[in-house]
C-alpha positions as CSV (number, residue, x, y, z in Angstrom):
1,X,-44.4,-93.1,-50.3
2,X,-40.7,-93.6,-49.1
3,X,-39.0,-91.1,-46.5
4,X,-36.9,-89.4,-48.7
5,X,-33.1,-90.0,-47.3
6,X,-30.7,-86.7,-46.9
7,X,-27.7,-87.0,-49.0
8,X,-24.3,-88.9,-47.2
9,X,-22.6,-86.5,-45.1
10,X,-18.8,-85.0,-46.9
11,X,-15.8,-83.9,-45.2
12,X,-17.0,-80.7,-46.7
13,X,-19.8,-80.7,-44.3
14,X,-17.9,-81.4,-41.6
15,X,-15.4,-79.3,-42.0
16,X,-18.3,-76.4,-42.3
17,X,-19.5,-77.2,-38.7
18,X,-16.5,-76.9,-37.4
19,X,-15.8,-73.7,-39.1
20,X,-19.1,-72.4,-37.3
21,X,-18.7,-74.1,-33.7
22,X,-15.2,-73.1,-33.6
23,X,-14.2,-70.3,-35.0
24,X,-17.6,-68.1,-36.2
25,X,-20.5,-68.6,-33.9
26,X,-22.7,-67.9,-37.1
27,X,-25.4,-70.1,-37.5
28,X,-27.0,-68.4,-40.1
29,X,-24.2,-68.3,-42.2
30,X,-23.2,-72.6,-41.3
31,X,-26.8,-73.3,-42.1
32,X,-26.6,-71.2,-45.9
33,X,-23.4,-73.2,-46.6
34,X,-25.3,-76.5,-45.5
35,X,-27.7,-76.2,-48.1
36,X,-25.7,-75.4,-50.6
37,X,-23.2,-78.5,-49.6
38,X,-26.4,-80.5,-49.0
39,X,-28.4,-79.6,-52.3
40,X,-31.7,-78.3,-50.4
41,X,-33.0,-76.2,-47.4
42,X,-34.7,-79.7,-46.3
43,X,-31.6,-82.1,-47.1
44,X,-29.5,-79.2,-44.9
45,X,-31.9,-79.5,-42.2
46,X,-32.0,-83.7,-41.8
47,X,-28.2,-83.6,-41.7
48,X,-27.2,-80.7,-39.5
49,X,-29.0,-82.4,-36.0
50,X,-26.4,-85.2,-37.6
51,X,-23.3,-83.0,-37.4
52,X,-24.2,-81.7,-33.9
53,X,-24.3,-83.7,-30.5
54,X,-27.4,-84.7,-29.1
55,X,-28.0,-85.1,-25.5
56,X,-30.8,-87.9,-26.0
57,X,-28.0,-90.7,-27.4
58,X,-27.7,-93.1,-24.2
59,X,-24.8,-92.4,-21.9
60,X,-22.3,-95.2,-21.3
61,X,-22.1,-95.0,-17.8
62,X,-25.8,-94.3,-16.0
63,X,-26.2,-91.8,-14.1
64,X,-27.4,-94.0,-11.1
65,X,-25.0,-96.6,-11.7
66,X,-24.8,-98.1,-8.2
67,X,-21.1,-98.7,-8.1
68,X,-20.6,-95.2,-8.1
69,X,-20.7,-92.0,-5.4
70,X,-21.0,-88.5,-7.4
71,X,-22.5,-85.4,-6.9
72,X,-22.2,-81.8,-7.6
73,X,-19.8,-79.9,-5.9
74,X,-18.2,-76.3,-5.3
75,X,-14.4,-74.8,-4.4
76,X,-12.6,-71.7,-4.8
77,X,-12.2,-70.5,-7.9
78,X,-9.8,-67.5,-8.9
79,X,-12.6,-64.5,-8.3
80,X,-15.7,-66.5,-6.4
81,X,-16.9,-70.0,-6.3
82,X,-16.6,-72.8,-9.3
83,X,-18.8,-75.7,-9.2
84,X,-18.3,-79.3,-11.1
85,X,-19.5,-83.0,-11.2
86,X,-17.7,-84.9,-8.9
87,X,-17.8,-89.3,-9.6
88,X,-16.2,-92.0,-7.7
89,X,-16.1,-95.5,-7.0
90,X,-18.9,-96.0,-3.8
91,X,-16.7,-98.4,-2.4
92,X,-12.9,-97.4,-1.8
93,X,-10.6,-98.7,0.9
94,X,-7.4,-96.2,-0.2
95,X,-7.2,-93.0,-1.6
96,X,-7.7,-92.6,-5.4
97,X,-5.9,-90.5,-8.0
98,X,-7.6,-87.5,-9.1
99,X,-8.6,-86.6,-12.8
100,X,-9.7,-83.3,-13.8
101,X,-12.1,-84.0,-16.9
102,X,-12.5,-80.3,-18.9
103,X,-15.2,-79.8,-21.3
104,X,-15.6,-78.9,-25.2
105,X,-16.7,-75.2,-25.8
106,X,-20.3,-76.3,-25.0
107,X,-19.7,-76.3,-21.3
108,X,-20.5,-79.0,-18.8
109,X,-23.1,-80.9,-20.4
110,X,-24.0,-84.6,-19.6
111,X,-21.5,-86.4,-22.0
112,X,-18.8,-84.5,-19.9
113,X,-20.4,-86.3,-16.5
114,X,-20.8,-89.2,-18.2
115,X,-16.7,-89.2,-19.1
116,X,-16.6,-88.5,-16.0
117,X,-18.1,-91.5,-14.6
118,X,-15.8,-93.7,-17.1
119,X,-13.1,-92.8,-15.7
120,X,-14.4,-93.0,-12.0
121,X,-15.3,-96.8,-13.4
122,X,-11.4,-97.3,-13.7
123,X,-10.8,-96.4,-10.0
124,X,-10.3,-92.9,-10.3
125,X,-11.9,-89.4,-8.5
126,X,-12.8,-87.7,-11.6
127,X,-13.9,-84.1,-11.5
128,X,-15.6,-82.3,-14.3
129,X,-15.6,-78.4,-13.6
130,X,-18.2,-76.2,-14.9
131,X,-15.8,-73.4,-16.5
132,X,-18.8,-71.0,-17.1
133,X,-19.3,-70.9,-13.8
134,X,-18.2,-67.5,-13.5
135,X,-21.1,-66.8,-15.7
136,X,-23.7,-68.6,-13.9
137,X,-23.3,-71.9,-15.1
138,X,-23.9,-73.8,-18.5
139,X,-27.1,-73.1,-19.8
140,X,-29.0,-76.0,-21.7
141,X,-28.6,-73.9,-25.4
142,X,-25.3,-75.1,-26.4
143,X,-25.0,-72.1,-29.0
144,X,-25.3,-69.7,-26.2
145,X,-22.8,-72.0,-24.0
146,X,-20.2,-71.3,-27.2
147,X,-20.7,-67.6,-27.0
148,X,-20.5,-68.1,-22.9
149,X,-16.9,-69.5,-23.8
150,X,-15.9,-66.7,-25.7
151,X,-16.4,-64.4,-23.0
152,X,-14.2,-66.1,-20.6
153,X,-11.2,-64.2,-19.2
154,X,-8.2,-66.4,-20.5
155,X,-6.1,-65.7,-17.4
156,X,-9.0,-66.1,-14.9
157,X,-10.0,-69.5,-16.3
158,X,-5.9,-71.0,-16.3
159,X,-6.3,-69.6,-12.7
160,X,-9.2,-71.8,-12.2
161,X,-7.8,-74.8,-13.5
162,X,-5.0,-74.4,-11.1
163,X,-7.6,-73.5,-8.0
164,X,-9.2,-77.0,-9.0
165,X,-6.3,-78.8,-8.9
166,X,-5.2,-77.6,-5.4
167,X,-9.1,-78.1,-4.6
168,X,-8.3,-82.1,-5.8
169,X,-5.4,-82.3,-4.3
170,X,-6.4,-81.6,-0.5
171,X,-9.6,-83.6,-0.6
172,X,-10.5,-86.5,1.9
173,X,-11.1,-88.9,-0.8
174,X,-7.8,-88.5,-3.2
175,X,-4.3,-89.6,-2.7
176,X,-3.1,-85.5,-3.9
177,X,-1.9,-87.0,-7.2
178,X,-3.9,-85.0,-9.8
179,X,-3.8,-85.4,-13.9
180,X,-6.5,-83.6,-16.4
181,X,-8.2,-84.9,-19.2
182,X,-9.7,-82.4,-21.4
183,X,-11.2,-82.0,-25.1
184,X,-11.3,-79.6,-27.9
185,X,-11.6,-76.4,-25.8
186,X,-10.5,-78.6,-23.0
187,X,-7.5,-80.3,-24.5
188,X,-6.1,-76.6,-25.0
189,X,-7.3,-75.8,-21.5
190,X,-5.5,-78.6,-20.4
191,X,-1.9,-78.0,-22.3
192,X,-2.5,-73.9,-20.8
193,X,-2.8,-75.9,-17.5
194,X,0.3,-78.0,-18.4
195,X,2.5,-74.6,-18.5
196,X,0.8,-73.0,-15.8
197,X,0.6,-75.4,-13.0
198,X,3.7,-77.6,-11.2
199,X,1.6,-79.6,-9.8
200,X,-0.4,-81.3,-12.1
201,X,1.2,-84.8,-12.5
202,X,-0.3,-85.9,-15.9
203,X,-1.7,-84.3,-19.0
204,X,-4.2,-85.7,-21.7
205,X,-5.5,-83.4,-24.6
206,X,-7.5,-84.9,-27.5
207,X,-7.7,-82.3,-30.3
208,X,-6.3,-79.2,-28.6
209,X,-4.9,-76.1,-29.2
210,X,-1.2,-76.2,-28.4
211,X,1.0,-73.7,-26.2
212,X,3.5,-71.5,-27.9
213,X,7.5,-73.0,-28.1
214,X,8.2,-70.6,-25.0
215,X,5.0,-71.9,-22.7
216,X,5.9,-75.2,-23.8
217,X,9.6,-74.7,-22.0
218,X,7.7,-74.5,-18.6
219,X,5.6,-78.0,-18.6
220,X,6.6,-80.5,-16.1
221,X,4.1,-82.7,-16.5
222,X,4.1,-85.7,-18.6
223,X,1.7,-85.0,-21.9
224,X,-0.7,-87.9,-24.2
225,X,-1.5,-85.9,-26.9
226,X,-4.5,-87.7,-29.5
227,X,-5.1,-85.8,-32.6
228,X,-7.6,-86.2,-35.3
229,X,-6.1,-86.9,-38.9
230,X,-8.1,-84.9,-40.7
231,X,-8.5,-82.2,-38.3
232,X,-6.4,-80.0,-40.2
233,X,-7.4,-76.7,-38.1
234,X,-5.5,-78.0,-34.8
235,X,-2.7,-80.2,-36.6
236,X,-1.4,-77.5,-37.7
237,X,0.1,-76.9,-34.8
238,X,1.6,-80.4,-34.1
239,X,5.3,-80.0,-36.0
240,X,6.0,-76.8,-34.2
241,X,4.9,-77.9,-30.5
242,X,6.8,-81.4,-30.8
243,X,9.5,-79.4,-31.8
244,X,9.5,-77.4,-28.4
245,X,9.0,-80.2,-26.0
246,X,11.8,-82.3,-28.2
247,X,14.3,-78.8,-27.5
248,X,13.2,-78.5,-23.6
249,X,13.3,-82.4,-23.5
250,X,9.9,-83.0,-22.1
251,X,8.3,-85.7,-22.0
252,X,5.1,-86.6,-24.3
253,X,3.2,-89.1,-26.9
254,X,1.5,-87.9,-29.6
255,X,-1.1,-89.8,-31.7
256,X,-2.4,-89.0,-35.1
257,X,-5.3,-91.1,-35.7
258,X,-5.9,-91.0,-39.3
259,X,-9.1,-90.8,-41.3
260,X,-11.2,-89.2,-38.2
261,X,-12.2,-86.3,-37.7
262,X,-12.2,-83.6,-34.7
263,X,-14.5,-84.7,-31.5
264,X,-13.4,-88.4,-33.0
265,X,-13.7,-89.1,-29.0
266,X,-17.8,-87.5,-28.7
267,X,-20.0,-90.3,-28.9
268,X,-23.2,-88.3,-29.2
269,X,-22.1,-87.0,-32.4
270,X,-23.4,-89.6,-35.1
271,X,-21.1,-87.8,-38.2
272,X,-17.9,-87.5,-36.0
273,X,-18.1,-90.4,-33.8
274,X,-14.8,-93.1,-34.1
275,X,-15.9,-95.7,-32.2
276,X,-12.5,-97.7,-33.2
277,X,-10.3,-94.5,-32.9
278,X,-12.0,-93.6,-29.4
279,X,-12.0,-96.7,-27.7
280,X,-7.9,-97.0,-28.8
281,X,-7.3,-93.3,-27.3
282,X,-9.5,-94.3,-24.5
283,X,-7.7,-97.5,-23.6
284,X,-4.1,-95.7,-24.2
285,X,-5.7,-92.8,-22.1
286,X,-6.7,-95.0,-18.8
287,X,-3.6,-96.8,-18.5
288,X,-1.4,-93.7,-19.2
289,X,-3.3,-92.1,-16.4
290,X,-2.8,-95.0,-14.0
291,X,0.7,-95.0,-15.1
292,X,1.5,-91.4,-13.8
293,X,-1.2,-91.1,-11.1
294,X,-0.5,-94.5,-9.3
């Protein structure tokens, strides 16, 4: 007897995911529309571990990788400590740019450190903060992560962000030229960071929330922004925030990749997963970062 095979995966599926990881929290309710989408209780239940990430897909970049130096560090955060993966080449004989990597809404899991480790590859310090560290850290559950996320004071984690790039800035190992990297959750923490902080020197944000036309007047760093073509939710907000860096005369990239979908970039999501888009934003993202950095 063959395994029976669930159905092929829709944009309708998709796009129900990310209705649930983004916006409602309600399992229940994603896994009811599932079924329906999917035609059984049992074909919703093969596909949804496809929709999701899965820590057990390989990382690029092992974590013992012997031309690296990383560990887990702490700094001052706005109200108490904040604590992050730090990776960076073992062997350096100048200081490197700094790159802040910020997580999705599932915290600082280990595709985050392995990004991380990517970019420490390319000769960069690359610093992955835990933002839930005001809660006690992200747990392993990445539902419970989300709702973590939710509860995060909006001012205290831009205040953060700025902490960690003062934090980059003044450490032994970095030249005190610091850009950010973020995605989903991160690419809008990164564009808040953008506005909030004078210091930051470069800003990448795949599939983020954009500021409003007046936060958008205060950027002065230089923006790569990489959208997702059929992530409708966030491109929504594209016409409206070129429009406002075009009237302050900022300067920024956009890309629309077409025919991908949100977390494009995630590799341990088998439904979403781009590898051609990715590896282009990638490529455009290390050498726009060397660019600015140095």
């Amino acid at each position: 007897m063959r395994d029976m095979q669930p159905p092929p995966i829709t944009q309708a599926m998709i796009d129900a995911y990310d209705e649930y990881t983004h916006l409602t929290l309600d399992r229940r309710r994603f896994m009811d529309k599932l079924t329906r989408l999917a035609g059984s209780g049992a074909a919703a239940a093969a596909i949804a571990p496809l929709l999701a990430t899965s820590s057990a897909r390989a990382a690029m970049v092992e974590e013992d990788d012997p031309r690296l130096a990383a560990e887990t560090v702490g700094w001052p955060g706005a109200e108490g400590e904040m604590t992050g993966y730090l990776a960076m080449p073992a062997e350096r004989s100048a200081p490197l740019p700094a790159v802040i990597v910020i997580h999705e809404n599932r915290g600082l899991n280990p595709h985050i450190a392995d990004v991380a480790r990517r970019l420490a590859l390319e000769g960069f310090a690359a610093l992955a903060p835990d933002f839930l560290s005001p809660l006690g850290g992200t747990p392993d559950d990445e539902d419970r992560a989300r709702e973590m996320i939710g509860r995060l004071d909006p001012a205290q984690r831009i205040a953060n962000s700025v902490a960690t790039v003062a934090f980059l800035e003044g450490h032994e190992a970095t030249s005190g030229k610091v850009g950010a990297v973020g995605f989903c959750w991160g690419g809008a923490a990164v564009n808040d960071l953008a506005v909030h902080s004078r210091d930051l020197k470069a800003a990448v944000a795949y599939y983020g929330r954009q500021p409003s036309a007046e936060e958008a007047q205060r950027i002065t760093a230089p923006l790569l922004l990489h959208y997702a073509g059929l992530d409708a939710r966030i491109n929504a907000g594209i016409d409206a925030f070129r429009e406002a860096l075009e009237a302050a005369d900022k300067e920024f990239t956009i890309h629309v990749y077409e025919g991908v979908n949100h977390a494009f970039n995630n590799d341990t999501s088998e439904a979403r997963y781009d590898r051609q888009a990715a590896d282009l934003a990638w490529t455009r993202t290390v050498a726009f970062l060397k660019d600015k950095l140095g």
